[in-house]
C-alpha positions as CSV (number, residue, x, y, z in Angstrom):
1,X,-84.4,92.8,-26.5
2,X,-83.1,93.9,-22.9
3,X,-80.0,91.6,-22.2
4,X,-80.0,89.3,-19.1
5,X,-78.4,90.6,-16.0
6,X,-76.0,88.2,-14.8
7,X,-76.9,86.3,-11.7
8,X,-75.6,86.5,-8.2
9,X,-74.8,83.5,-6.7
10,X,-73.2,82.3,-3.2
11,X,-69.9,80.1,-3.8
12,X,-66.7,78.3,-2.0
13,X,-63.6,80.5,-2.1
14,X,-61.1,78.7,-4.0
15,X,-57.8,79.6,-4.7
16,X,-57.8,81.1,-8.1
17,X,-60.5,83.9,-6.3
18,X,-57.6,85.2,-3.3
19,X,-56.3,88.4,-5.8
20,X,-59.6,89.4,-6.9
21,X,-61.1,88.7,-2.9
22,X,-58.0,90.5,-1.7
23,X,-59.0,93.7,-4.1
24,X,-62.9,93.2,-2.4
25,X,-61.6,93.2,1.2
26,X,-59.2,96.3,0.4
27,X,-62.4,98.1,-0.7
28,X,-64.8,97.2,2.0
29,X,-62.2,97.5,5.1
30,X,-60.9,101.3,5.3
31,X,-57.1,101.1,6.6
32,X,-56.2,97.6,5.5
33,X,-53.8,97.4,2.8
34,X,-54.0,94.8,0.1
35,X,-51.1,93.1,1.4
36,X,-52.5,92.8,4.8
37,X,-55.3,91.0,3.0
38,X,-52.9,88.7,1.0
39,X,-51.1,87.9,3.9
40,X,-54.2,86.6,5.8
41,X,-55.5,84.5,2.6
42,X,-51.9,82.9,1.8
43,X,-51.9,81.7,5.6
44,X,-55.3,80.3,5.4
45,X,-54.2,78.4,2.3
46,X,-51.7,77.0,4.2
47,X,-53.1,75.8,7.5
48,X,-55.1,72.7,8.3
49,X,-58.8,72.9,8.3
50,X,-61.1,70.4,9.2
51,X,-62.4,68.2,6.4
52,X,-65.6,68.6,4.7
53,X,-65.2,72.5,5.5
54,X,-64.5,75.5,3.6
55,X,-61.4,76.6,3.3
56,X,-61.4,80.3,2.7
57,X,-65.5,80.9,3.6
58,X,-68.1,82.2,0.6
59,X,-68.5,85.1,-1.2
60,X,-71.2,86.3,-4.1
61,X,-69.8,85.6,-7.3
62,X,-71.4,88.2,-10.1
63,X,-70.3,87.4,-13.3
64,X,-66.9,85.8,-12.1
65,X,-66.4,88.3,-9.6
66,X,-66.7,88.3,-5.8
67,X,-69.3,91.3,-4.8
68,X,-69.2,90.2,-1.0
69,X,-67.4,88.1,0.7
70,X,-67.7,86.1,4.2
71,X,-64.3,84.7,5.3
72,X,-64.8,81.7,7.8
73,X,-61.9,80.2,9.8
74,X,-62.5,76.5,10.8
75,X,-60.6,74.5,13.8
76,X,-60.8,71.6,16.1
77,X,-61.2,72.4,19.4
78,X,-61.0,70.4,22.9
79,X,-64.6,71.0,24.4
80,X,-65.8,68.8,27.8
81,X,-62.8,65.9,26.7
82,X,-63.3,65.9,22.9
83,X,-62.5,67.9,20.2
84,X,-65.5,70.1,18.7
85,X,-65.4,72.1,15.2
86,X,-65.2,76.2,16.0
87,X,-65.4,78.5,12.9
88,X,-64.4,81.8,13.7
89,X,-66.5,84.6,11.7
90,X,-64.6,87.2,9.9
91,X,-64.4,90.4,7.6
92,X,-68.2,89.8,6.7
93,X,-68.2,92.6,3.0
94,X,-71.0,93.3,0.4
95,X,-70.9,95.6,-2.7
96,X,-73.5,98.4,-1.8
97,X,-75.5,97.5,-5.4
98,X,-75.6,94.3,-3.9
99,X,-76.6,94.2,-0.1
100,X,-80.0,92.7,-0.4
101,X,-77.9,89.3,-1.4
102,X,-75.7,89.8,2.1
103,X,-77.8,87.6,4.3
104,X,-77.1,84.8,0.9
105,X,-73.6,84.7,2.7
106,X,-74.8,84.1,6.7
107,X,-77.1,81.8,6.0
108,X,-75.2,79.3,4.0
109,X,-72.4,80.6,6.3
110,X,-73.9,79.1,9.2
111,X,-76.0,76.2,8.4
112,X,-73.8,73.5,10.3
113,X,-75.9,73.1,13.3
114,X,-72.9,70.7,15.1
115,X,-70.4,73.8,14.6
116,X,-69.8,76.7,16.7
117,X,-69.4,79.7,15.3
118,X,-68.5,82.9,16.3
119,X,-66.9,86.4,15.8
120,X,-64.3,87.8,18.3
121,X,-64.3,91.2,15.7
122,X,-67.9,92.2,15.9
123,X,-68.4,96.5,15.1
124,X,-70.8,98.0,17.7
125,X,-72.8,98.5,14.7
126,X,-72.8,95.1,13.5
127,X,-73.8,94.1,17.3
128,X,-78.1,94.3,16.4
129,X,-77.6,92.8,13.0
130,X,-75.5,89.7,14.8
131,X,-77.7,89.3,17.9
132,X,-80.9,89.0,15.0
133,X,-79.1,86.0,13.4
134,X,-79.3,84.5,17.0
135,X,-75.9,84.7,18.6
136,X,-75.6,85.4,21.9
137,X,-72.5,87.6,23.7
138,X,-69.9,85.4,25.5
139,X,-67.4,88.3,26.4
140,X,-68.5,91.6,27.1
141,X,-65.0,93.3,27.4
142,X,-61.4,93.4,27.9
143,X,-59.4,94.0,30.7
144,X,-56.1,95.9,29.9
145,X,-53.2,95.0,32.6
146,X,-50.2,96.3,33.5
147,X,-48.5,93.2,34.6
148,X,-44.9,94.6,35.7
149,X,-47.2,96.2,38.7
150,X,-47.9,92.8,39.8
151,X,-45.6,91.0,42.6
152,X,-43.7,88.2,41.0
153,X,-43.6,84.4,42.3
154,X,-40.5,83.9,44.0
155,X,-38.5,82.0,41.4
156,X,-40.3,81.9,38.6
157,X,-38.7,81.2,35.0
158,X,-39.8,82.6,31.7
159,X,-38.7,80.8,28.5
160,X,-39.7,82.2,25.1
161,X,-41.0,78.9,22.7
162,X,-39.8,79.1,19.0
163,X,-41.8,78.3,16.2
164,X,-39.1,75.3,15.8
165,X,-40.2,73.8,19.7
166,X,-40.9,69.8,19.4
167,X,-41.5,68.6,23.1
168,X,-41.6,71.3,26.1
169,X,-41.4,69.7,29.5
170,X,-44.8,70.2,32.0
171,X,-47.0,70.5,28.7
172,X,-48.9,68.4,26.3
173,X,-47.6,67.2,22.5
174,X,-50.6,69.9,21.6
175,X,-50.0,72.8,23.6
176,X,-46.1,72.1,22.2
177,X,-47.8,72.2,19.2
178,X,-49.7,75.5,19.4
179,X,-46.9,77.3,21.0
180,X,-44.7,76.5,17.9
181,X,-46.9,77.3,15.5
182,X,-48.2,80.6,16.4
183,X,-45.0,81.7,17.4
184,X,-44.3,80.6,13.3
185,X,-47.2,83.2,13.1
186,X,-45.5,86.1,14.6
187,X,-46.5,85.7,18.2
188,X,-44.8,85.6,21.8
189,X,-45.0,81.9,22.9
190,X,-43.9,82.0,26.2
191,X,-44.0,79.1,29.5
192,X,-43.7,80.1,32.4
193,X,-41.6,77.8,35.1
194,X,-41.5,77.3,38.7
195,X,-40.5,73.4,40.2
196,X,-44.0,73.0,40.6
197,X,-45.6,73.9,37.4
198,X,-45.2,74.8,34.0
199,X,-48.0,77.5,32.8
200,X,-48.0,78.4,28.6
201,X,-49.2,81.5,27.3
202,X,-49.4,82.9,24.0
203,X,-49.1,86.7,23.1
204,X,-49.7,89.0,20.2
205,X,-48.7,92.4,19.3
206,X,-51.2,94.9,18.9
207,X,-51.2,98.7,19.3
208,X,-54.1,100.4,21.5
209,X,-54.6,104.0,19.3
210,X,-56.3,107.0,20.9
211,X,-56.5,109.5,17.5
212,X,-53.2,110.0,16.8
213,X,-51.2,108.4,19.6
214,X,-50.7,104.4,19.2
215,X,-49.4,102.5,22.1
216,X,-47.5,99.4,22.0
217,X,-49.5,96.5,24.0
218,X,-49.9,92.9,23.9
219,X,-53.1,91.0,23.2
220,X,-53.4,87.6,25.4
221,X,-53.8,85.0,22.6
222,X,-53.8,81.8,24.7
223,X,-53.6,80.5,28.8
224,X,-55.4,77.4,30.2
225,X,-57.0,79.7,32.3
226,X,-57.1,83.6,33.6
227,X,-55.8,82.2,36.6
228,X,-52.8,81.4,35.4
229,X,-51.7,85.3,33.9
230,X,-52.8,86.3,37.4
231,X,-50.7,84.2,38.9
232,X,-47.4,84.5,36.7
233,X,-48.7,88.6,35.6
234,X,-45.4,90.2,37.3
235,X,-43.0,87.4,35.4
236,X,-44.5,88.0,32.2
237,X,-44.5,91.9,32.5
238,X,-40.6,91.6,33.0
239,X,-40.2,89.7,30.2
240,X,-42.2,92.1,28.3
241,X,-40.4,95.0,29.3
242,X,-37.2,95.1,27.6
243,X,-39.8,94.5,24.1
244,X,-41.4,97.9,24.9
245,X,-44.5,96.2,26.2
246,X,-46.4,97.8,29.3
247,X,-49.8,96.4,28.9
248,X,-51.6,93.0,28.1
249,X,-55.1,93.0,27.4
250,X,-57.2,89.8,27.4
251,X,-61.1,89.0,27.3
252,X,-63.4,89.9,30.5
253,X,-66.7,89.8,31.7
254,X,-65.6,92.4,34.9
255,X,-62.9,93.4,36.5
256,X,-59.9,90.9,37.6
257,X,-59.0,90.7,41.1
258,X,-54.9,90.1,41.6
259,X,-54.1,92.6,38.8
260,X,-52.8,96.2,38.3
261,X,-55.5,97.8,35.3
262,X,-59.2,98.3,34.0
263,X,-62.1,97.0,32.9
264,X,-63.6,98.4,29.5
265,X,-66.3,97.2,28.2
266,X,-66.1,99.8,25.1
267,X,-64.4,97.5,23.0
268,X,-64.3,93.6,22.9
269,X,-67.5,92.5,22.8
270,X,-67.2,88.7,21.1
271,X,-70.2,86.6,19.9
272,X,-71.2,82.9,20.1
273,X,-73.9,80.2,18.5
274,X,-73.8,77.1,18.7
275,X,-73.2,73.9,21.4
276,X,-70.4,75.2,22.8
277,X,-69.3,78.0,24.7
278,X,-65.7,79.5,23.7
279,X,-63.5,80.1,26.7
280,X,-62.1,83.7,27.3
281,X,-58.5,82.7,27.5
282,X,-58.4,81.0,24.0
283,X,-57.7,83.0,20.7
284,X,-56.0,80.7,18.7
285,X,-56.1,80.1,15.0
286,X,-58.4,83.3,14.5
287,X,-58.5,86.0,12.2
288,X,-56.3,87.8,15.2
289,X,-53.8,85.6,14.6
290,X,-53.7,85.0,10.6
291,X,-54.4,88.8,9.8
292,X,-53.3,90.3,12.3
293,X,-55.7,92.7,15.2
């Protein structure tokens, strides 16, 4: 008698799965290390996610092993005066012998018709295959600025935030919040003060690589609006400077008046379904963050 093939089935990612997911991911992503992997999976066991959601995401369990994987990154966020669920799509793997059970993962992936998801990661090869399962393009580029070009505000104050921050004057017990904690996750949590105002920002470190050559750059996380790097562009660049930092790049849909840089829209690209649209100037809490760009 011919035995039984084991079945493929879609599941939760729990725990007891991050080692052998990690091993998956460290296949199916060429240049991420295992520990880059690990890294992103402990934090995501640590953070708060919404409840009733998955914590990790889903992947196809074959015989008690993960042969693709969808990781999905859930969060509250304030939309129109309330706070809406985002889930933030990410590192989206299947086995070869296995790809006719990929769309298993999307579909269960995505079935929450009052959540938003969407994917700020998305390979120009990916971009058909994504814009089939009906999402729609929210940000067609980036814009990479060289803020110390810009002309500073006359008295303008840059304090960096620690991951330790409790109450920051000018901003709100969750902006506080945020600042802290992704500063906890490696990024620049910055405010930046004149009498009048009080403007927080939040920026990661990233490398832009042409071949061989990798240059040092920051990657706009978090601002309440483009408006407000514009405006506080030349203090920030200062503040950059003695880090090694020359450029910031941040989500566009065309160029930005006010600023010293280019638009590209060869690189990116970010996707959205759902009820709400995602603002450009808001990264937090995604797979930027936890695993790093």
């Amino acid at each position: 008698m011919t035995a039984l093939r084991p079945q493929v089935r879609c599941r939760e990612i729990g725990e007891a799965d991050l080692h052998s997911v990690a091993d998956l991911l460290t296949r199916g992503f060429f240049g991420r290390s295992r520990d880059y992997w690990m890294q992103g999976l402990l934090r995501q066991a640590a953070r708060e996610v919404p409840p009733g959601y998955p914590r990790f995401g889903y992947m196809l369990d074959h015989d008690g092993m993960p042969v693709g994987v969808l990781l999905l990154l859930y969060s509250l966020r304030p939309c129109d005066g309330e706070l809406a669920i985002h889930c933030n799509l990410s590192s989206w793997y299947v086995e070869p012998a296995f790809r006719n059970y990929a769309s298993m993962l999307t579909k269960i992936a995505q079935r929450h018709k009052e959540v938003t998801y969407f994917n700020v990661s998305a390979a120009a090869r990916t971009w058909p295959i994504i814009e089939a399962q009906g999402f729609h393009t929210y940000c067609r580029g980036l814009f990479v600025s060289f803020p110390m070009l810009s002309r500073g505000e006359p008295g303008m104050q840059v304090d960096v935030v620690g991951s330790d921050a409790i109450a920051i004057d000018g901003l709100t017990a969750g902006e506080t919040e945020c600042l802290a904690r992704h500063a906890a996750l490696g990024c620049l949590s910055l405010v930046c003060r004149t009498p009048q105002r009080a403007s927080p920002f939040i920026l990661l470190p990233m490398r832009i690589r042409r071949g061989w050559i990798a240059l040092p750059a920051m990657q706009l996380i978090y601002c309440r609006d483009t408006a407000d790097y514009v405006a506080c562009a030349g203090a920030i660049g200062r503040a950059l400077l003695p880090r090694g930092k020359l450029s910031v790049l941040f989500d566009a849909n065309a160029p930005v008046e006010g600023l010293t840089g280019f638009y590209t829209e060869m690189r990116g690209r970010k996707y959205v379904k759902g009820p709400h649209r995602p603002r450009l100037a808001d990264l937090t809490d995604t797979e930027l963050v936890l695993y790093g760009p």
